[in-house]
C-alpha positions as CSV (number, residue, x, y, z in Angstrom):
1,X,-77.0,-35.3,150.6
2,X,-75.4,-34.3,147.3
3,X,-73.5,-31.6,149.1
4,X,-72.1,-33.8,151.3
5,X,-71.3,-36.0,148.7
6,X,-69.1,-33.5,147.0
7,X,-67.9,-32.5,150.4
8,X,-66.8,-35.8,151.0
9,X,-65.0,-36.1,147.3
10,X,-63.2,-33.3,148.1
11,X,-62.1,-34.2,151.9
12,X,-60.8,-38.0,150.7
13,X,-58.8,-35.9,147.8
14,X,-57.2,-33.6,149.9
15,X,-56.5,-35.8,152.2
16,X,-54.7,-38.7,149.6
17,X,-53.0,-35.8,148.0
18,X,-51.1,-35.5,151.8
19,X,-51.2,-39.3,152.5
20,X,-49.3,-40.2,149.3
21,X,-46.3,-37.1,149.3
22,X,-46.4,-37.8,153.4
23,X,-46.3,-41.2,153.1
24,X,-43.4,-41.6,150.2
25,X,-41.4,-39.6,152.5
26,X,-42.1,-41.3,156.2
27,X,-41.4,-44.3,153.8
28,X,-38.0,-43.1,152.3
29,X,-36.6,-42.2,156.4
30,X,-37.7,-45.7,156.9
31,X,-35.2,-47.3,154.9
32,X,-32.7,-43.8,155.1
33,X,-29.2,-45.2,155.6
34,X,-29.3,-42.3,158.5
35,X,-30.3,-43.7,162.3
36,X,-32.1,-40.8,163.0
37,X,-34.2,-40.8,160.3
38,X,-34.9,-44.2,160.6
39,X,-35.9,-43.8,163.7
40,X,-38.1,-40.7,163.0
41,X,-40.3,-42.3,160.5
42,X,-40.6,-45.7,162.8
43,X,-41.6,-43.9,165.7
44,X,-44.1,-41.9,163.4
45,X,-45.9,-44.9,161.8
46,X,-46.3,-46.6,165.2
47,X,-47.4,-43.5,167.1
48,X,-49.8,-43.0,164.1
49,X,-51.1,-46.2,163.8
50,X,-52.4,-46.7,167.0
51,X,-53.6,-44.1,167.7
52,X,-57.6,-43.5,166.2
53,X,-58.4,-41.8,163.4
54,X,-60.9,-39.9,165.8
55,X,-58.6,-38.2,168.2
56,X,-55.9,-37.4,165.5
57,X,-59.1,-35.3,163.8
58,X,-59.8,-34.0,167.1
59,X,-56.0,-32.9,167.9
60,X,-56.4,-30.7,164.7
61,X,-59.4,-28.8,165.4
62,X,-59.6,-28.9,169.1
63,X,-56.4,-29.6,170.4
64,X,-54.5,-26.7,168.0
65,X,-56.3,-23.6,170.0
66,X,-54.5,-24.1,173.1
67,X,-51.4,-23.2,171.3
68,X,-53.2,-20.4,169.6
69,X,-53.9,-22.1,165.9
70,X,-57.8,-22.5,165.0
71,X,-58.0,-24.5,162.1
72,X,-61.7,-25.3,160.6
73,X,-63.1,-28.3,160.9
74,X,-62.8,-29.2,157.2
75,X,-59.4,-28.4,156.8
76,X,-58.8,-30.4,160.2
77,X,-60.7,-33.2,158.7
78,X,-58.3,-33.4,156.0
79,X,-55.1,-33.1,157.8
80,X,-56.1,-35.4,160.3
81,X,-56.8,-38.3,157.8
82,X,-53.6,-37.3,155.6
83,X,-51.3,-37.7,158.1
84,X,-53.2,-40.3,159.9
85,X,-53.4,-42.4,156.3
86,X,-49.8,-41.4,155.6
87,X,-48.5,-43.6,157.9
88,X,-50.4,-46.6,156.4
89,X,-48.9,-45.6,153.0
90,X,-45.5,-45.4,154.2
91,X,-45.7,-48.8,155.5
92,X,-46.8,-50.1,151.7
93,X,-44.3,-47.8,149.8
94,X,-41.4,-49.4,152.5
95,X,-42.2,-52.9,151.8
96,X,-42.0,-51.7,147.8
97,X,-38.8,-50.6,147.9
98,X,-37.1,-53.4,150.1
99,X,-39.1,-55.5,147.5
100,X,-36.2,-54.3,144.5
101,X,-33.7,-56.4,144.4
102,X,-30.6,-55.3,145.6
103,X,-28.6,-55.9,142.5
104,X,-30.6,-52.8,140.9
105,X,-29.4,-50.8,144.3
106,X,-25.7,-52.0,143.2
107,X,-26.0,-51.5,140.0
108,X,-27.1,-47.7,140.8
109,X,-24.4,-47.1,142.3
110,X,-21.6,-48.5,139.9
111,X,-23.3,-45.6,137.4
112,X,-22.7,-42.9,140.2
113,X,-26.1,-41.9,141.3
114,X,-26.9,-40.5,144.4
115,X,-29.0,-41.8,146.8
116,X,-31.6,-39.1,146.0
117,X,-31.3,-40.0,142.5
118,X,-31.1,-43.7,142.9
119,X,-34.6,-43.4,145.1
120,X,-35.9,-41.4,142.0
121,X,-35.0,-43.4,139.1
122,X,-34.2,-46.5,139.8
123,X,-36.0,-47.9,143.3
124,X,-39.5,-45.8,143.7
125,X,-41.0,-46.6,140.1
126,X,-40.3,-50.1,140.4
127,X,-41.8,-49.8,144.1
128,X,-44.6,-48.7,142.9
129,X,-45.2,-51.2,140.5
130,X,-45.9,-53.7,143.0
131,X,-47.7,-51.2,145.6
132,X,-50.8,-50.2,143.8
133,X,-53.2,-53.0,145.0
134,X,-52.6,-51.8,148.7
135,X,-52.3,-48.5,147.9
136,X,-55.8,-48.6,145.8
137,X,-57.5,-50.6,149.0
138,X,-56.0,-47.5,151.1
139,X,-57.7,-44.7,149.1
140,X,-60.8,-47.2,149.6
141,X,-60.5,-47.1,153.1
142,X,-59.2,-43.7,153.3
143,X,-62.7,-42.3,151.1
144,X,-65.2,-44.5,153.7
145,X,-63.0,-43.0,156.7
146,X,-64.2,-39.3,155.4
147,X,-67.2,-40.3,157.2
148,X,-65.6,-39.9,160.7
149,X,-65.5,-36.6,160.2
150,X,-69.0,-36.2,161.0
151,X,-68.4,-36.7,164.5
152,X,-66.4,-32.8,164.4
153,X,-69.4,-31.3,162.0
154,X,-68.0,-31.3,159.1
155,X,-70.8,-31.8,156.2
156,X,-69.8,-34.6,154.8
157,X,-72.2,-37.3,153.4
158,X,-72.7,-39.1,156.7
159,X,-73.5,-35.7,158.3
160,X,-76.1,-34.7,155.9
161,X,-77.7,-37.9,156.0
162,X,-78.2,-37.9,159.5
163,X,-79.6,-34.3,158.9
164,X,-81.7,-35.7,156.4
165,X,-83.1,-38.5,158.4
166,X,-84.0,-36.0,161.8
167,X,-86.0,-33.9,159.4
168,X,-87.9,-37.3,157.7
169,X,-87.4,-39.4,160.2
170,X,-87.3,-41.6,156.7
171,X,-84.4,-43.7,158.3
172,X,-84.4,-47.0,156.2
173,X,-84.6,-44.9,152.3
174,X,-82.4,-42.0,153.6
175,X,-79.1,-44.3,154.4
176,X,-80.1,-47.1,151.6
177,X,-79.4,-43.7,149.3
178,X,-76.3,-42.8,151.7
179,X,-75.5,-46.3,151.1
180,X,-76.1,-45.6,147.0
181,X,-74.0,-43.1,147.6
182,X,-70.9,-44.4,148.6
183,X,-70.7,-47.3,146.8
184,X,-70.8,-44.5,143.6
185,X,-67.4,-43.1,144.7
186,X,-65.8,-46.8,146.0
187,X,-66.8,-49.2,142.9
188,X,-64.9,-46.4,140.2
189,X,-62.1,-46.7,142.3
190,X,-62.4,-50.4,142.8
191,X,-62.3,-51.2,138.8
192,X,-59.6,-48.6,138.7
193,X,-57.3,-49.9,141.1
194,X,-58.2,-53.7,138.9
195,X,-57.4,-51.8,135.7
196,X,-53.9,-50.7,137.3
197,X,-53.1,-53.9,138.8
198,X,-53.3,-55.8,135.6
199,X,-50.9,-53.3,133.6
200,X,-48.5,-53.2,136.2
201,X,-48.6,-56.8,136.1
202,X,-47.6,-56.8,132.6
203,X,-45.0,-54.1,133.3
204,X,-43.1,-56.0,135.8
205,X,-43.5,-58.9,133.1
206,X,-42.2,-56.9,130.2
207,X,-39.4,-55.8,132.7
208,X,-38.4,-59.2,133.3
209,X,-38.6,-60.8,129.8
């Protein structure tokens, strides 16, 4: 069970690692000033989004082969919750940045930036500032969905404590510990996304003082 803890540690990592860079930029097509893209990222977050985590895992590792890639299951386990997460996060990081107020978006361009550089400097960091409460409950969510992945064999917590409990048949103590477990990698997390909350509180304070 503590190798599938530190499977599962490493699946939700891997997997928020492509969430957050796919998410920022399904986010930043979402408010592109370019139709197409626009219409990319929607049509991306609602295909995403409705469709269950499940089947996007099992696109990855058994849908792949019929076009000749073979992935293994961890690594489909990851992709298929990045991308499936990613569209989530984009949908957070979009609400931060039509949060700014649009004289900052003026004011960026009476000094001549670019959109890229306007994104970068001006409009992303105080996007984040107001994202990282939903964006903390998303990694929550995103590190208790690692468990679906038991479902295409990877050996993940949930996995080894269902191989645990066929070979005890201890059912009750084995997922109370599972149970243990979890709540080992979520509360950090929890009193970390807190933590972050209150000093970006006081940043957007500062910022407005």
């Amino acid at each position: 069970m503590l190798a599938g803890l530190v499977t599962t540690i490493q699946l939700a990592l891997l997997a928020g690692v492509i969430a957050l860079l796919w998410g920022i930029l399904i986010a930043l097509f979402r408010v592109s000033p370019l139709a197409p893209l626009r219409i990319l990222g929607a049509v991306y977050v609602e295909f995403v989004r409705n469709v269950p985590l499940l089947v996007h895992m099992f696109f990855w590792v058994f849908g792949l082969p019929f076009v000749g890639i073979t992935l293994p299951e961890f690594v489909g386990a990851f992709f298929g919750l990045g991308f499936y997460t990613a569209a989530f996060v984009a949908e957070v990081i979009r609400a931060g940045i039509v949060s700014v107020k649009r004289g900052q978006l003026e004011a960026s361009r009476a000094l001549g930036f670019s959109y890229v550089e306007m994104m970068r400097l001006v409009v992303l960091p105080q996007a984040f500032s107001t994202v990282v409460p939903p964006l903390g409950n998303l990694a929550l969510a995103m590190t208790k969905n690692t468990s679906v992945a038991t479902s295409i064999l990877v050996p993940e917590l949930l996995y080894q404590t269902q191989v645990v409990n066929s070979r005890t048949f201890a059912t009750y103590p084995v997922f109370f510990v599972s149970a243990m477990l979890y709540l080992v990698l979520t509360l950090p997390l929890s009193r970390l996304v807190s933590v972050l909350e209150r000093r970006m509180t006081r940043y957007r304070q500062v910022s407005r003082a």
